[in-house]
PASEBA-1860 file (N, C-alpha, C; in nm, 3 decimals):
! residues 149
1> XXXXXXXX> 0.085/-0.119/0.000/0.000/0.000/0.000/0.088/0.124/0.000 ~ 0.038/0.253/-0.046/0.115/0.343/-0.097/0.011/0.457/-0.045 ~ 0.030/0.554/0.045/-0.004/0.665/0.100/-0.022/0.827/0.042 ~ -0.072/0.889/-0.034/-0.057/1.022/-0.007/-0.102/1.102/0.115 ~ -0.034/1.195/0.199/-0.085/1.245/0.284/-0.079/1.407/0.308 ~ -0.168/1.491/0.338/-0.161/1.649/0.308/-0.227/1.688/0.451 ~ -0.157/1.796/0.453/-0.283/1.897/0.571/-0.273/2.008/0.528 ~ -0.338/2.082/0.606/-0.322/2.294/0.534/-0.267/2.320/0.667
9> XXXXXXXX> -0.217/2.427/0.683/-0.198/2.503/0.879/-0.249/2.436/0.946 ~ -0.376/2.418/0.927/-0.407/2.361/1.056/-0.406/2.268/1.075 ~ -0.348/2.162/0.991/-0.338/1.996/1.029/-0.225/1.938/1.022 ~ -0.083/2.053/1.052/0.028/2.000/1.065/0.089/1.911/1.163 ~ 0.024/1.945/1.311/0.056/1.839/1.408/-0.003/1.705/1.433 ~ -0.113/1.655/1.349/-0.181/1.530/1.355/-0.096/1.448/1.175 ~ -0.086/1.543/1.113/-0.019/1.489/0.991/0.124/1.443/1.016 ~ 0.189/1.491/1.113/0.310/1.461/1.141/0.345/1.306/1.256
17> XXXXXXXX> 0.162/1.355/1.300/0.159/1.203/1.398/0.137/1.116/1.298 ~ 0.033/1.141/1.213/0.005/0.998/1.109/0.173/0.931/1.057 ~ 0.201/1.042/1.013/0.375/0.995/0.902/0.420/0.907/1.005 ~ 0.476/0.914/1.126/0.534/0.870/1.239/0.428/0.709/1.244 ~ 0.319/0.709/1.255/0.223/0.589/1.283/0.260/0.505/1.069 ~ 0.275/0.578/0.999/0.291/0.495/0.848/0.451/0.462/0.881 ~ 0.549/0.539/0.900/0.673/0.480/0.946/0.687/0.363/1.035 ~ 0.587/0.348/1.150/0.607/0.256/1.232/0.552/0.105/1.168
25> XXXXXXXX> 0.440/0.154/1.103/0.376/0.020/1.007/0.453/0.005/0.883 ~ 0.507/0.066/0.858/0.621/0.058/0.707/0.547/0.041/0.583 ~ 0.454/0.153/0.587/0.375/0.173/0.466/0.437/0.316/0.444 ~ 0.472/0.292/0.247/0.527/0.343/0.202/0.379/0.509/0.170 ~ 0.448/0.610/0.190/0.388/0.710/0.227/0.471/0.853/0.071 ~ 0.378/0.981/0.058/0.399/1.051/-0.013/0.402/1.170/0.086 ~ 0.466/1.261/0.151/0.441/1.364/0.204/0.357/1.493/0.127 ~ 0.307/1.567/0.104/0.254/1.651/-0.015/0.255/1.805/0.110
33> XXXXXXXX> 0.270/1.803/0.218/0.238/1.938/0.275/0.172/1.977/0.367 ~ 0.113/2.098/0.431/0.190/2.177/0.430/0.307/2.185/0.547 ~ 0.376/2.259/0.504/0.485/2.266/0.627/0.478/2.459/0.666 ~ 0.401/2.499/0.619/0.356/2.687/0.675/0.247/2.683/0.822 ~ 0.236/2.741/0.865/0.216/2.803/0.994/0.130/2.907/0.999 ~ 0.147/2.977/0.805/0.072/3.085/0.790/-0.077/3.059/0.687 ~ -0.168/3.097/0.679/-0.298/3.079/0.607/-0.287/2.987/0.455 ~ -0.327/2.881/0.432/-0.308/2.840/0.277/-0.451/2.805/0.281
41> XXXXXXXX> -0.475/2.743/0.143/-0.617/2.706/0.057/-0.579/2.526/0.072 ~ -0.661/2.470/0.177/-0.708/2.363/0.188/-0.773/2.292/0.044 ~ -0.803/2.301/-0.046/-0.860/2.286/-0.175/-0.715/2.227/-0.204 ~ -0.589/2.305/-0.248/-0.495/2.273/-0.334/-0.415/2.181/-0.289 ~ -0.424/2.149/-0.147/-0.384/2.023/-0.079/-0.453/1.872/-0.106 ~ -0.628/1.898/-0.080/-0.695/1.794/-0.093/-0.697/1.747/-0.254 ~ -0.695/1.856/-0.331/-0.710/1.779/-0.482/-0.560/1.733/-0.477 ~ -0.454/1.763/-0.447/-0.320/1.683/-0.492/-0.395/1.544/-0.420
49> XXXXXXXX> -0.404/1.541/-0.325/-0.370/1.348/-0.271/-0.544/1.334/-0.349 ~ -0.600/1.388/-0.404/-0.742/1.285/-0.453/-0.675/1.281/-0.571 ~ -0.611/1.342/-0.691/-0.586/1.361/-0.808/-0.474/1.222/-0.780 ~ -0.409/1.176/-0.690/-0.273/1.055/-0.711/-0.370/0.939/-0.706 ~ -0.469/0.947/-0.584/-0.534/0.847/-0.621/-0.617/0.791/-0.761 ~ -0.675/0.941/-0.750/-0.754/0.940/-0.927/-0.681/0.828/-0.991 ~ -0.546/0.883/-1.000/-0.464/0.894/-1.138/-0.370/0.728/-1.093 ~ -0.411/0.660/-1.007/-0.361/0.509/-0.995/-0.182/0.564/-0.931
57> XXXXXXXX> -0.113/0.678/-0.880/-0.020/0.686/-0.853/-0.040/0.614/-0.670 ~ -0.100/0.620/-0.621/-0.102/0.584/-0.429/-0.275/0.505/-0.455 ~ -0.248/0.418/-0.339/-0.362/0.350/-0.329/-0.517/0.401/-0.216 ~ -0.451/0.510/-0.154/-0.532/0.545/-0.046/-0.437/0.723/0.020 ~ -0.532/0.783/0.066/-0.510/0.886/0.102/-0.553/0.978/0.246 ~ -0.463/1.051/0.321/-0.504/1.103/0.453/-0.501/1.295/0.459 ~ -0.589/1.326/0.466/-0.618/1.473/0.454/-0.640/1.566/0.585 ~ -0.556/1.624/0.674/-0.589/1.692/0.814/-0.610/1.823/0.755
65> XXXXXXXX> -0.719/1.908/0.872/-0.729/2.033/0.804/-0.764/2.088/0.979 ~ -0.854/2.186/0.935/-0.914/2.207/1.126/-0.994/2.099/1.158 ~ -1.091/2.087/1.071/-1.217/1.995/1.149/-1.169/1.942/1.013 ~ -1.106/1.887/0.913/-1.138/1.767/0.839/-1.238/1.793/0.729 ~ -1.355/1.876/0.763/-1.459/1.900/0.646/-1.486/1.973/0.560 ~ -1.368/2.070/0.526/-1.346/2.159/0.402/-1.253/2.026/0.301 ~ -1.132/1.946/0.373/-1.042/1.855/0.279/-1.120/1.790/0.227 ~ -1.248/1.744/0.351/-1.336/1.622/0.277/-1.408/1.664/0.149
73> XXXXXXXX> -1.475/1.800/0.143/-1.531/1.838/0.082/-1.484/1.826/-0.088 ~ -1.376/1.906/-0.065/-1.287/1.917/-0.176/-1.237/1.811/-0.224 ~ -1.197/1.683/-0.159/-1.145/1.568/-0.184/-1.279/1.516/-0.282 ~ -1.400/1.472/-0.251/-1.456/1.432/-0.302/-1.530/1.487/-0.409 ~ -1.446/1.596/-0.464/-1.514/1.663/-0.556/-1.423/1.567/-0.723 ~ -1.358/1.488/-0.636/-1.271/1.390/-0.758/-1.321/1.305/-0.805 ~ -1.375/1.293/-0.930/-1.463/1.168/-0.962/-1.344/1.006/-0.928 ~ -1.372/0.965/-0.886/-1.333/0.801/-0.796/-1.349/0.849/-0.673
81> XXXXXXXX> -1.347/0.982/-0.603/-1.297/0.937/-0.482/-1.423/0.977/-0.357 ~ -1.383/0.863/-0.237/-1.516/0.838/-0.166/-1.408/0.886/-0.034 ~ -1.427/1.030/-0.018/-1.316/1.055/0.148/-1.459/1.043/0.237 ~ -1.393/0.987/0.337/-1.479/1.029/0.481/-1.433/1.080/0.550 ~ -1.490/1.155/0.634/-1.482/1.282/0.747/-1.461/1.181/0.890 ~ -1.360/1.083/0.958/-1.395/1.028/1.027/-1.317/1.091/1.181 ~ -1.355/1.069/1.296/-1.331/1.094/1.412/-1.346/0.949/1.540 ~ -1.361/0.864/1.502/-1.389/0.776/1.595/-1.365/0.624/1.532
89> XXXXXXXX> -1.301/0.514/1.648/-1.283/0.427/1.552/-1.367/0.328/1.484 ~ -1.474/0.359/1.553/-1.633/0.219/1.464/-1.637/0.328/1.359 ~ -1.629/0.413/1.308/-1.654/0.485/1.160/-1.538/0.471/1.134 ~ -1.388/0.488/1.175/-1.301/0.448/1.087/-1.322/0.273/0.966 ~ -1.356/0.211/1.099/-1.341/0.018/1.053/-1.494/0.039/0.949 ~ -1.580/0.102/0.950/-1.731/0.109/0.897/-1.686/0.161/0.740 ~ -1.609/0.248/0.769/-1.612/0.349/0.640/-1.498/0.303/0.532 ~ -1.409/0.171/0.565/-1.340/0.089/0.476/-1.454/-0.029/0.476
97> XXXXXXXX> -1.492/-0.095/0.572/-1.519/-0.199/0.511/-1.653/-0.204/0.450 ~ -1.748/-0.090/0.471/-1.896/-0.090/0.367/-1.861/0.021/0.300 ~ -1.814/0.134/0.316/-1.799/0.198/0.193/-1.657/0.235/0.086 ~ -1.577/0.123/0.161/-1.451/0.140/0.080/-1.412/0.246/0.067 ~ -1.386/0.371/0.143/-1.334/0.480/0.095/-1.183/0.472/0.102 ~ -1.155/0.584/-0.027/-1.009/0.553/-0.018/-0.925/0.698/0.019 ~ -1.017/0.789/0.125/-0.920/0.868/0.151/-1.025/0.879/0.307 ~ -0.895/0.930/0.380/-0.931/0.978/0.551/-0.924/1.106/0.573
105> XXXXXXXX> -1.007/1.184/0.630/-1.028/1.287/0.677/-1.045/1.318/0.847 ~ -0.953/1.392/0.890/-0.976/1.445/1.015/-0.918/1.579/1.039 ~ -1.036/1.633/1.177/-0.929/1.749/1.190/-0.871/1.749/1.304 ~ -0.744/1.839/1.332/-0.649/1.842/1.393/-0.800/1.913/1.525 ~ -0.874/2.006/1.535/-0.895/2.089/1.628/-1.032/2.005/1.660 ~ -1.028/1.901/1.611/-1.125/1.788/1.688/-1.104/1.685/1.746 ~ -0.982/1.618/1.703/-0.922/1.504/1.769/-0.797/1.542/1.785 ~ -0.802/1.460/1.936/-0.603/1.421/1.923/-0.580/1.365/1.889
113> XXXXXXXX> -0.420/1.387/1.951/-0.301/1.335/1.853/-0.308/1.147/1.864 ~ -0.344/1.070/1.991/-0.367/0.943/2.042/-0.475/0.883/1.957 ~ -0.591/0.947/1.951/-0.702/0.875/1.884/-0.665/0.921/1.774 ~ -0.614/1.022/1.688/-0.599/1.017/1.509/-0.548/0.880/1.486 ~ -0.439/0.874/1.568/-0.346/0.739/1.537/-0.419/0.623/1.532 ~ -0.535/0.604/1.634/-0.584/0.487/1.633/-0.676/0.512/1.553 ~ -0.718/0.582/1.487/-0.836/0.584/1.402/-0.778/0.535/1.240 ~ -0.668/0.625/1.224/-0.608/0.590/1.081/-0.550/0.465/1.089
121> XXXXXXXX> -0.501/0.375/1.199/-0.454/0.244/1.239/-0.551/0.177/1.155 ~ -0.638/0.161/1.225/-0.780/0.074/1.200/-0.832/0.119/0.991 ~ -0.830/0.260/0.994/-0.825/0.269/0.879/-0.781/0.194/0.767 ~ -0.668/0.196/0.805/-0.537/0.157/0.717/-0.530/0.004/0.732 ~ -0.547/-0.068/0.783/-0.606/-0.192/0.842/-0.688/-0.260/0.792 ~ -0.814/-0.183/0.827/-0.962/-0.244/0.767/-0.970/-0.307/0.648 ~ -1.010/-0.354/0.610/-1.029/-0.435/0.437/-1.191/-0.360/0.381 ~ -1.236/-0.348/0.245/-1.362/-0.355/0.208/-1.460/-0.503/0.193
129> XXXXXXXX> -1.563/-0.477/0.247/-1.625/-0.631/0.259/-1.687/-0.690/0.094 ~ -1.558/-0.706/0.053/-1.611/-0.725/-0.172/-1.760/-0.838/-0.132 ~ -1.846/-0.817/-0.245/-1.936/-0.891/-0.245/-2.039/-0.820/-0.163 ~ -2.212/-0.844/-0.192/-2.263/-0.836/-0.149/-2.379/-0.702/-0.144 ~ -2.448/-0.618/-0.031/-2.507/-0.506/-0.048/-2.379/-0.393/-0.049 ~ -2.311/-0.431/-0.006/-2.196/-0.298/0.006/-2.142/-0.273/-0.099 ~ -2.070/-0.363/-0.167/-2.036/-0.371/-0.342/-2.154/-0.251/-0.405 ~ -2.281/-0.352/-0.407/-2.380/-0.297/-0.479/-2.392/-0.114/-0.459
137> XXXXXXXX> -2.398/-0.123/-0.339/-2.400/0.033/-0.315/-2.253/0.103/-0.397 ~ -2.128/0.101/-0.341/-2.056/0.148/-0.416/-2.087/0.141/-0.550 ~ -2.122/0.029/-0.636/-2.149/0.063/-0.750/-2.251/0.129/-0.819 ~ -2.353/0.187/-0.749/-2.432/0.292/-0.748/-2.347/0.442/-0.768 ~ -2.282/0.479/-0.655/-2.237/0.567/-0.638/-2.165/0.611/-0.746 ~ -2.070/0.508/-0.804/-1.988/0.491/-0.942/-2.066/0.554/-1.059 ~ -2.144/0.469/-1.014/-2.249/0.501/-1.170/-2.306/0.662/-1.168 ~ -2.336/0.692/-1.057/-2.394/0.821/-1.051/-2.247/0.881/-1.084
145> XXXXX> -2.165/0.870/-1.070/-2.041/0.961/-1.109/-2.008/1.001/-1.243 ~ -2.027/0.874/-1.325/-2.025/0.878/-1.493/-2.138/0.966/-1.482 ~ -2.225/0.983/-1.414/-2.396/1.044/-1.537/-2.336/1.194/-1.559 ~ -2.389/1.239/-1.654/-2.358/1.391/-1.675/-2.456/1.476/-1.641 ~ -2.405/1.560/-1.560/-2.508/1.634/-1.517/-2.508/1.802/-1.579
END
């Protein structure tokens, strides 16, 4: 497995815990940013790690921001990609294995630094449950992605 991982200002100290938690599991990881202190556009962070996944370069992706729900936002504005906004670990293990998403969202000014770790653990962990109503649903979602609107 192959990582992209981003934050804006405000998700530099939980992004730096994740790298440290992918180092310890020895999953090969992409750093993308930021390393400023001062105001940036959360948008140009989240489309880099949705655009690697898009584009078959990393298999999965981790996005810190304040609360997580501007990256999420923007992340999923990528046709493939299914980010969740997660904070806890039964929605971490929930949100790989029925909805397969392939990017994580949290924010730094909602969780700590202890539970990010265990949340993206389990993340990173979890499997999707292939087969079945969960499949089916993702492939809904798919399909609504091709339609042109």
């Amino acid at each position: 497995m192959k990582v992209a991982i981003a934050s804006d200002h405000g998700g530099i100290t939980i992004r730096k815990e994740i790298i440290s938690l992918l180092e310890e599991m020895n999953i090969e990881y992409i750093d993308l940013g930021c390393e400023c202190s001062t105001s940036v556009d959360y948008p140009d962070y989240a489309i880099q790690v949705a655009e690697k996944i898009a584009k078959g370069e990393v298999d999965r992706g981790i996005l810190i921001c304040g609360t997580g729900i501007g990256m999420s936002i923007a992340a999923n504005k990528v046709k493939g990609i299914r980010c969740a906004l997660v904070h806890d670990t039964f929605s971490a293990k929930a949100t790989r294995e029925h909805n397969n998403s392939n990017i994580l969202a949290m924010g730094e000014r909602v969780i700590g630094p202890g539970l990010a770790r265990d949340v993206a653990k389990i993340w990173l962990t979890t499997s999707f449950e292939v087969g079945g109503r969960h499949e089916n649903r993702i492939n809904k979602i798919t399909a609504l992605e091709m339609q042109s609107i």
